[in-house]
C-alpha positions as CSV (number, residue, x, y, z in Angstrom):
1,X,139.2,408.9,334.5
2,X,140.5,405.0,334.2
3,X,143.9,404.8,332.0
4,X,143.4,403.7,328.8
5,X,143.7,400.2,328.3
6,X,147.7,399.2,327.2
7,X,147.6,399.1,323.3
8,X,149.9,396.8,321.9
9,X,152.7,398.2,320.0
10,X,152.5,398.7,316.3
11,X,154.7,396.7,313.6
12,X,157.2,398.7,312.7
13,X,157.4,398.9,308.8
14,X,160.5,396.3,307.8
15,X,163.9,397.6,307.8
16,X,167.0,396.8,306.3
17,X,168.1,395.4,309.1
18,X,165.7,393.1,309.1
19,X,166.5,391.7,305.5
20,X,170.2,391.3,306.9
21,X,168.4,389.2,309.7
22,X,166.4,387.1,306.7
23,X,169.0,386.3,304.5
24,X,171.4,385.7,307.8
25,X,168.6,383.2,308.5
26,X,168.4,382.1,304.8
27,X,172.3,381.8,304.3
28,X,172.1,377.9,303.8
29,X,169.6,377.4,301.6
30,X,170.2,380.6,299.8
31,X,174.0,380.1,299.2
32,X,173.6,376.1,297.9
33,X,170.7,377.4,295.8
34,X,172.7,380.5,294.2
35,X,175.4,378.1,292.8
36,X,173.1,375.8,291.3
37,X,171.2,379.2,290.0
38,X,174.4,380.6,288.7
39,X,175.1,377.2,286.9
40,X,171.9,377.5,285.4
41,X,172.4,381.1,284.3
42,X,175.3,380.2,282.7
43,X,174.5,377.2,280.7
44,X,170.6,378.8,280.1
45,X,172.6,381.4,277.9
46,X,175.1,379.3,276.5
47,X,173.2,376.7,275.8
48,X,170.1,379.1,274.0
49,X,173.4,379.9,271.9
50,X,174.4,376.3,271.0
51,X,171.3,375.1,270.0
52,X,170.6,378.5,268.1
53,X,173.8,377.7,266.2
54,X,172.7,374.0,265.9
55,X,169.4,375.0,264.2
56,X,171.4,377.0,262.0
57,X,174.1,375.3,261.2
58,X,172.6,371.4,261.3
59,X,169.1,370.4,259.2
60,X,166.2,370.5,260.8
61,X,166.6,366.5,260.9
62,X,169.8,366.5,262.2
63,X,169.2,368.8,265.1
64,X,166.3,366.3,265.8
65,X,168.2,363.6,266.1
66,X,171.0,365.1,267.8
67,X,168.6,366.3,270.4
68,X,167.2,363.0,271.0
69,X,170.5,361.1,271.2
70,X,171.3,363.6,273.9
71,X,168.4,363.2,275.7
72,X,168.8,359.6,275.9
73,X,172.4,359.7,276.7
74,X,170.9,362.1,279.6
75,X,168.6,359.5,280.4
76,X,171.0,356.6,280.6
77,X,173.7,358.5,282.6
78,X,170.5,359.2,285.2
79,X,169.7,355.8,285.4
80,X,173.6,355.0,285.6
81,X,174.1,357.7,288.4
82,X,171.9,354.8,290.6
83,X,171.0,357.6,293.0
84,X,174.6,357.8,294.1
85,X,174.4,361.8,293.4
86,X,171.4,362.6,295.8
87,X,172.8,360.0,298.2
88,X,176.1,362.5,298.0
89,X,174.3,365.4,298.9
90,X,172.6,364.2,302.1
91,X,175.3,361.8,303.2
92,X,178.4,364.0,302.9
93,X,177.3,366.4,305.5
94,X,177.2,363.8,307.8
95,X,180.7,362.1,306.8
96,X,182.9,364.4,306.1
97,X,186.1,362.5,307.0
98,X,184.8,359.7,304.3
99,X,183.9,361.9,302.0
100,X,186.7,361.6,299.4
101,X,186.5,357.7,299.6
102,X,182.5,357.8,299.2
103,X,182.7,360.1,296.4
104,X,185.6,357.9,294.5
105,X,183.4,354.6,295.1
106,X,180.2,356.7,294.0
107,X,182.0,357.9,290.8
108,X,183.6,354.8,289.5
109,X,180.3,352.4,290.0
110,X,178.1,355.4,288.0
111,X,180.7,356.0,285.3
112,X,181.0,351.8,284.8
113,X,177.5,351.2,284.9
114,X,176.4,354.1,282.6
115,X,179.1,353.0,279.8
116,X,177.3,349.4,279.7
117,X,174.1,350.8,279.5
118,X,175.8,353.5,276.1
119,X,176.9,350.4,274.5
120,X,173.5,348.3,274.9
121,X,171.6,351.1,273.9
122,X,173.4,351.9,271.0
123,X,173.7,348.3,269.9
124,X,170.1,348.1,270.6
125,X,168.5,351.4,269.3
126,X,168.3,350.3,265.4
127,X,166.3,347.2,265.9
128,X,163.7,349.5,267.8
129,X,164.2,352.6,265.6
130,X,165.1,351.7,261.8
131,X,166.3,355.0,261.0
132,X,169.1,354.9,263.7
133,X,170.2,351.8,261.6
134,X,174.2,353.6,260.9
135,X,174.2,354.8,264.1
136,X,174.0,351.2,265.8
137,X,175.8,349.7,262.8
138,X,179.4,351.8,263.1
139,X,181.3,351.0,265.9
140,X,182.9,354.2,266.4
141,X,179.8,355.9,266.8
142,X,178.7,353.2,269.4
143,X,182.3,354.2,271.4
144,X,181.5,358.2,271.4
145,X,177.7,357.3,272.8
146,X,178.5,355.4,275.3
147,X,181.6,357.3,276.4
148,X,179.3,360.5,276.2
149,X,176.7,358.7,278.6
150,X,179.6,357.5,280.7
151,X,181.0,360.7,281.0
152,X,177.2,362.1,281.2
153,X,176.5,360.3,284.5
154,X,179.8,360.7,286.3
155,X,179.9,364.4,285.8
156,X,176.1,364.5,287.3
157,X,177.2,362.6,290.6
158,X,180.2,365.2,290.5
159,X,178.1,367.8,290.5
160,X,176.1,366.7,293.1
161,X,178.7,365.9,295.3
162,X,180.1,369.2,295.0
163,X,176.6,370.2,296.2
164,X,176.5,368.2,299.2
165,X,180.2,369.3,300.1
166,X,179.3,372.8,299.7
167,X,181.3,373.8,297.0
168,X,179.3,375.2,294.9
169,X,181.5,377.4,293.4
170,X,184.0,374.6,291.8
171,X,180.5,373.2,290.5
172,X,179.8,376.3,288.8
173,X,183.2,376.6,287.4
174,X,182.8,373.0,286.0
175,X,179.7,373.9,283.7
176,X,180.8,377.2,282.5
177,X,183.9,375.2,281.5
178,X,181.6,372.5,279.8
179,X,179.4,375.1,278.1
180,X,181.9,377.0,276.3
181,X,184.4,374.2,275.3
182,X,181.0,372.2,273.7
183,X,180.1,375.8,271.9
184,X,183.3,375.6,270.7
185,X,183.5,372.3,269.2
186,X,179.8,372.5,268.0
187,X,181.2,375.5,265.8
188,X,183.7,372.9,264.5
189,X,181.8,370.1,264.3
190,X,179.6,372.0,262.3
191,X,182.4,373.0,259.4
192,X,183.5,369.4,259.4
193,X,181.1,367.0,260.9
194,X,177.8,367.6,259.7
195,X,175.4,364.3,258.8
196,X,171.9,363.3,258.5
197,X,172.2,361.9,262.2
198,X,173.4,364.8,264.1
199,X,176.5,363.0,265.4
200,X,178.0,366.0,265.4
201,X,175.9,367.6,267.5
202,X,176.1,365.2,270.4
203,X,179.6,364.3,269.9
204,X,180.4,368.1,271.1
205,X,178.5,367.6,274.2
206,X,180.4,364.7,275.1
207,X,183.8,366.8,274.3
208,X,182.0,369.8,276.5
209,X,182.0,367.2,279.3
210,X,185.3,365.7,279.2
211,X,187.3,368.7,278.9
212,X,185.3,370.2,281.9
213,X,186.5,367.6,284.1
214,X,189.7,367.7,282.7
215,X,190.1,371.4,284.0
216,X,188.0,370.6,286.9
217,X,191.4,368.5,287.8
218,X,193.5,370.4,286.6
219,X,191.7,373.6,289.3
220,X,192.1,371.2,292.3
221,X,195.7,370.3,291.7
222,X,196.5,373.8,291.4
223,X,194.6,374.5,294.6
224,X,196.4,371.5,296.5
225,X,193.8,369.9,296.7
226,X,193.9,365.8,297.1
227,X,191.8,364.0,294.5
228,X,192.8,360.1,294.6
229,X,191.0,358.3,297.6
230,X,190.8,354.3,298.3
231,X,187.0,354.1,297.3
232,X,184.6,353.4,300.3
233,X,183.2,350.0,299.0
234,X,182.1,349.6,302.4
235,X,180.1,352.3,302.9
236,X,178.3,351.8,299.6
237,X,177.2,348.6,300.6
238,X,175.9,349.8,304.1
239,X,174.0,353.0,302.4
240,X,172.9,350.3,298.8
241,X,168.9,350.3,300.4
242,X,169.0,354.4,300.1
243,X,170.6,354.2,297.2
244,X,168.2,351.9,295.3
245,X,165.4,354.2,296.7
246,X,166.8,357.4,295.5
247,X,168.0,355.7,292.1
248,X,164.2,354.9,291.6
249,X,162.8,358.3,292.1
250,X,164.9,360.1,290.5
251,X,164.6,358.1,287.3
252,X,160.6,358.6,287.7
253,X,161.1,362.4,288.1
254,X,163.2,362.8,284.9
255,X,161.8,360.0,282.9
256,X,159.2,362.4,281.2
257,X,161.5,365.7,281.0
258,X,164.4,363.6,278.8
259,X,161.5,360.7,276.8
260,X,159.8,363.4,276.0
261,X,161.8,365.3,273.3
262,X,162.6,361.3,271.9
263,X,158.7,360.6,271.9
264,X,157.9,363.6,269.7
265,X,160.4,363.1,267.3
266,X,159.6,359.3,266.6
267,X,156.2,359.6,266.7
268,X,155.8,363.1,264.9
269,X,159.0,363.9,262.9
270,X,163.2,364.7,263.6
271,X,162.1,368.4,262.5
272,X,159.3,368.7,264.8
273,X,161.1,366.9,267.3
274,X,164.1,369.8,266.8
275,X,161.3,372.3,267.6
276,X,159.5,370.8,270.4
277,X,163.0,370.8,272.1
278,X,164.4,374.0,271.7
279,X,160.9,374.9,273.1
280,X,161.1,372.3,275.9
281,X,164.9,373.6,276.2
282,X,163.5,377.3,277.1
283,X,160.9,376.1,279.3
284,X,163.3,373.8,281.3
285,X,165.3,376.5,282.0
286,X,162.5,378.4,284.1
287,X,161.7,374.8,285.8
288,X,164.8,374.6,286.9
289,X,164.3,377.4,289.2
290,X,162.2,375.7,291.6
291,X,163.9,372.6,291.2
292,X,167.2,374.1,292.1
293,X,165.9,375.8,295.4
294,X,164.3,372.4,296.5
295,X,167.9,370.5,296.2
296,X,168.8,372.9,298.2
297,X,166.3,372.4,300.7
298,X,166.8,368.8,300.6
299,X,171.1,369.3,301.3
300,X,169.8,371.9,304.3
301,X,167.6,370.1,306.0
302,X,168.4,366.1,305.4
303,X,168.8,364.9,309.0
304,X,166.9,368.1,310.7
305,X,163.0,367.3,310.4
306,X,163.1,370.4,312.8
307,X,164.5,373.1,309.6
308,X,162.3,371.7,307.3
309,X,158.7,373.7,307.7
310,X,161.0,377.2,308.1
311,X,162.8,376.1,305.2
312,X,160.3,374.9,302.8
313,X,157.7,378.0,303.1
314,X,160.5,380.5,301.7
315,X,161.4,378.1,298.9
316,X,157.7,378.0,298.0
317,X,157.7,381.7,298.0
318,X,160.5,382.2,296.2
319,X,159.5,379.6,293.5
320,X,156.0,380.9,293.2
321,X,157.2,384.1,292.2
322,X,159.7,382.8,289.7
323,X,156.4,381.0,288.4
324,X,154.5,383.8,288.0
325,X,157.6,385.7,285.8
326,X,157.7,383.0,283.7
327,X,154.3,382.1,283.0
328,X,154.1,385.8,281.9
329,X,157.4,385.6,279.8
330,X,156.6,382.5,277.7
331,X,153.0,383.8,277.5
332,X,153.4,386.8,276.3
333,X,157.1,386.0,274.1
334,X,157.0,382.3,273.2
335,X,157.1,382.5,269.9
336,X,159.8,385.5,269.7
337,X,161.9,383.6,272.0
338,X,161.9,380.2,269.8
339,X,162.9,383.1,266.5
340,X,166.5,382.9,266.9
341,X,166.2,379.3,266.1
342,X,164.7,380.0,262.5
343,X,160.9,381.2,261.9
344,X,159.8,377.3,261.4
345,X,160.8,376.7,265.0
346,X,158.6,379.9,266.3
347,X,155.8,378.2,263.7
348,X,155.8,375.2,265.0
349,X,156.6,375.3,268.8
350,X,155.1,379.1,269.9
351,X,152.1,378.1,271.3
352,X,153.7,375.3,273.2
353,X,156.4,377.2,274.2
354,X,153.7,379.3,276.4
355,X,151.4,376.3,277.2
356,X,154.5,374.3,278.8
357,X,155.3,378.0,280.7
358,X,152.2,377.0,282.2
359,X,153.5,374.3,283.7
360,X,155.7,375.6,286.1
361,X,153.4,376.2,289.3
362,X,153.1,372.0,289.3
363,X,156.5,371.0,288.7
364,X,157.4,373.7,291.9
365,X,154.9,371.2,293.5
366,X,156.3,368.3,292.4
367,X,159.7,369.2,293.1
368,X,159.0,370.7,296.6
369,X,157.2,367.0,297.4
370,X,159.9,364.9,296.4
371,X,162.5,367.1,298.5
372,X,160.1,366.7,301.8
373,X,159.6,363.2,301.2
374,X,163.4,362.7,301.2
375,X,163.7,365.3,304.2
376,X,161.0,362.7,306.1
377,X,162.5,359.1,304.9
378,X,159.8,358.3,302.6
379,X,161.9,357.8,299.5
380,X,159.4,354.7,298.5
381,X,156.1,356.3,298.9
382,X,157.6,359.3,297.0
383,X,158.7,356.9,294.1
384,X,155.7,355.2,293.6
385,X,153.5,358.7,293.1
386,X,156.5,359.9,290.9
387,X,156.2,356.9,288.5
388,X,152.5,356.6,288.4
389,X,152.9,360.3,287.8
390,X,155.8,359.6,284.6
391,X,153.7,356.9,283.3
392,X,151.3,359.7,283.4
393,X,153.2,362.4,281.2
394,X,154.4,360.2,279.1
395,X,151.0,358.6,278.1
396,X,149.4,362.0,277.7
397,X,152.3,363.1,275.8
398,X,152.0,360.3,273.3
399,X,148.1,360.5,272.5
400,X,149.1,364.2,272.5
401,X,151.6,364.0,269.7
402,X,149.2,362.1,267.7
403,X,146.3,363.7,268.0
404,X,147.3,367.6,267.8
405,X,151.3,367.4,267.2
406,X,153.4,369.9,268.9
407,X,150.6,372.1,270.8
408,X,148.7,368.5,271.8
409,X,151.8,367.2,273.3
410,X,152.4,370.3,275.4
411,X,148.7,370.6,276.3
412,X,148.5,366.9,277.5
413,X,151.8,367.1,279.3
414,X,150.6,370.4,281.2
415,X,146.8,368.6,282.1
416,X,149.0,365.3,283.5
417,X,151.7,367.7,285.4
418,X,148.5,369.3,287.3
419,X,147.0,366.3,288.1
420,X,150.3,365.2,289.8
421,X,150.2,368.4,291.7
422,X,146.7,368.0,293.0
423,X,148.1,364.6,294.2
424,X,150.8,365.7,296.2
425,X,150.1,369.1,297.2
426,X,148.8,368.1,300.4
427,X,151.9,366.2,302.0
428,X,153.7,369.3,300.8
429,X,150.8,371.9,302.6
430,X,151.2,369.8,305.8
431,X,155.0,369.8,305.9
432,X,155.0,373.4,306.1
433,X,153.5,373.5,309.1
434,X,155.8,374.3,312.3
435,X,156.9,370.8,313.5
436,X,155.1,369.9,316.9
437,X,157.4,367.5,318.0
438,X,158.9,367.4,322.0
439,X,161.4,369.8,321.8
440,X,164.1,366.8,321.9
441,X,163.5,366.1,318.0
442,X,164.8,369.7,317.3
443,X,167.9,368.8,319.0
444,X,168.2,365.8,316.3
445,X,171.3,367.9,314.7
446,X,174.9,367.2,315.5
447,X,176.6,370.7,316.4
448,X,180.0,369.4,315.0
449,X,177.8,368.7,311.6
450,X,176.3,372.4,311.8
451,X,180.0,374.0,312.2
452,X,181.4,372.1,309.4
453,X,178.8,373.0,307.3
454,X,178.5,376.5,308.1
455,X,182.6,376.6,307.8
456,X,182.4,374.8,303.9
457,X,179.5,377.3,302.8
458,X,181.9,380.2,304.2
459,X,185.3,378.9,302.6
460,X,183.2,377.9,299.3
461,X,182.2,381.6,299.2
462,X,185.5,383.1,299.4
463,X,187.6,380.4,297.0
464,X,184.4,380.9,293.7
465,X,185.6,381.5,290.5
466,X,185.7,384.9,289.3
């Protein structure tokens, strides 16, 4: 009889082995995106406790406005940062020996520029908003706001940085520092600061921030480490095109997730505008899941088209199934996750709370597009859907909250999100294709680069915080 044809071999069921081999593979991507996930773990439950002590401590009005004031010092520190934070993480990789004077130049520009904008603002605010009328009209509340945006925007290029250098661990030490010390002063602000404008409120979020930094320094001197550099003025000029491109899609990426809370509570009420953002707070929390894994994407493969499909695929995995947890959590708990806040916040955000969990699976799109796009160069394509994508949420946010208050807005703002993910899911489905370049483009990648990077995610591992 003929022999039987050759079978091919079976796959043999996976092993643990081969998850050694996957996370081996993974290592990059997985160890920038665990610090920015342990950050997030950190101030997800410390924050959840200082706005639950907010809402119990403050009015309903004054948590309102204290949200919004932080949401726009947020804002303006954004805008101040100029994209000099995301230009940190892709650029430092690549210069390490400037890194120290880049990072000093990056710092000083974002911290002087968001201080002006604090100071306009607050001068400004009251002859847009007539009930913010003593906030613009004492000076020393005009001081703290603009030194809380200042410090706001410098400690966000910081943090950044610390990305792109790969020291994720000092940047996680930073925000546990930042979360506790603003706990703590909330708890005093609330025995001895308490007002119908919730000064208090975002006056212990600027202290949070300061005294973070302040240890921050205080950690690297212990470690020896050299903090005073000549600033790179040089190199900031040569790198000011990028800059201006990532400065303008960033701002169109968190335009909506920081106007938002400020829209509801001027065009609805503080109090609903309190509980619309303890809701949007939770929600935030889950987004920044995906968002996190895609910076770290973006810090992996800026400069190596060739990583990129290989890269993006498990991100997308990973952040589907995060998506799929919480849709089910704020669908099934939203309104007994908004109770620790008081029973009128569960009233009156609940149902958004689980509407906005919706909302996930197209900000993982969104996210995941603008990472590519910077991966590929195309920072000004990229900003121009963002925008016309903010423009978007915003709009539908506003009819929103005046047409169905709280659950409208978070209805409106879900519809607009998917839209923007029909939009740009398919530059996102073709990047994660495998590359089919010549085989020279994968080459594209500096060894030297690859060793000091894989040495900094190493060292950052064994120097973390316990």
């Amino acid at each position: 009889m003929p022999a039987p044809p050759d079978q091919p071999p079976r796959r043999a069921l996976p092993r643990l082995r081969d998850l050694r081999t996957l996370l081996e593979e993974r290592r990059f991507v997985l160890v920038s995106a665990a610090s920015l996930l342990g950050t997030t773990l950190v101030t997800a439950g410390l924050g959840f406790v200082y706005w639950a002590v907010a809402a119990r401590a403050f009015s309903a009005d004054s948590v309102g406005y204290g949200s919004a004031a932080i949401s726009l010092m947020t804002l303006l520190g954004t805008i101040g940062m100029l994209g000099l934070g995301t230009l940190l993480i892709g650029e430092l990789g690549r210069r390490r020996a400037e890194a120290g004077g880049l990072i000093t130049a990056s710092l000083l520009v974002s911290g002087g520029v968001s201080v002006a904008m604090g100071l306009i603002a607050a001068l400004l605010a009251p002859a847009f908003m007539k009930d913010l009328t003593p906030f613009g009209g004492d000076p020393l509340h005009v001081t703290l706001f603009a030194v809380g945006v200042a410090v706001t925007g410098a400690s966000l290029v910081l943090d950044q940085a610390l990305v792109g250098l790969h020291r994720g661990g000092l940047q996680l030490w930073r925000n546990c520092a930042f979360s506790v010390t603003k706990l703590a002063a909330l708890l005093l602000a609330a025995k001895y600061l308490d007002d119908a404008f919730g000064v208090g409120i975002y006056l212990a979020w600027t202290v949070g921030n300061v005294v973070s930094l302040g240890a921050l320094a205080l950690v690297l001197h212990r470690r020896g480490i050299r903090m005073m550099f000549r600033p790179r003025w040089d190199l900031l000029r040569e790198l000011r095109g990028t800059v201006m491109g990532h400065n303008w899609l960033n701002i169109a990426y968190q335009l909506p997730r920081l106007a938002l809370p400020i829209v509801v509570t001027f065009l609805i009420s503080p109090s609903a505008g309190a509980a619309f953002y303890a809701a949007w707070m939770l929600v935030g929390f889950a987004y920044i899941v995906p968002t996190h894994l895609s910076t770290a994407l973006y810090a992996i493969s800026a400069g190596d088209h060739s990583a990129l499909a290989q890269e993006l695929r498990f991100t997308i995995r990973v952040s589907v199934i995060a998506g799929v947890v919480t849709a089910a959590v704020f669908g099934l708990g939203g309104h007994w996750l908004l109770v620790p806040f008081g029973e009128s916040y569960a009233d009156a955000a609940g149902a958004a709370l689980a509407i906005l969990g919706l909302g996930i699976f197209p900000t993982l799109v969104k996210v995941h597009y603008i990472a590519v796009r910077r991966v590929q160069g195309l920072i000004p394509r990229a900003a121009v859907v963002v925008t016309i994508g903010a423009a978007l949420e915003l709009g539908a946010g506003a009819a929103g909250a005046l047409l169905g208050g709280i659950t409208g807005v978070a209805v409106a703002v879900v519809v607009a999100m998917t839209v923007e993910a029909l939009v740009m899911a398919p530059a996102v489905a073709l990047a994660m294709r495998e590359p089919r370049a010549p085989a020279a483009r994968a080459q594209t990648r500096v060894p030297a680069q690859s060793t000091a990077v894989e040495s900094s995610a190493v060292e950052d591992q064994s120097t973390a915080l316990t």
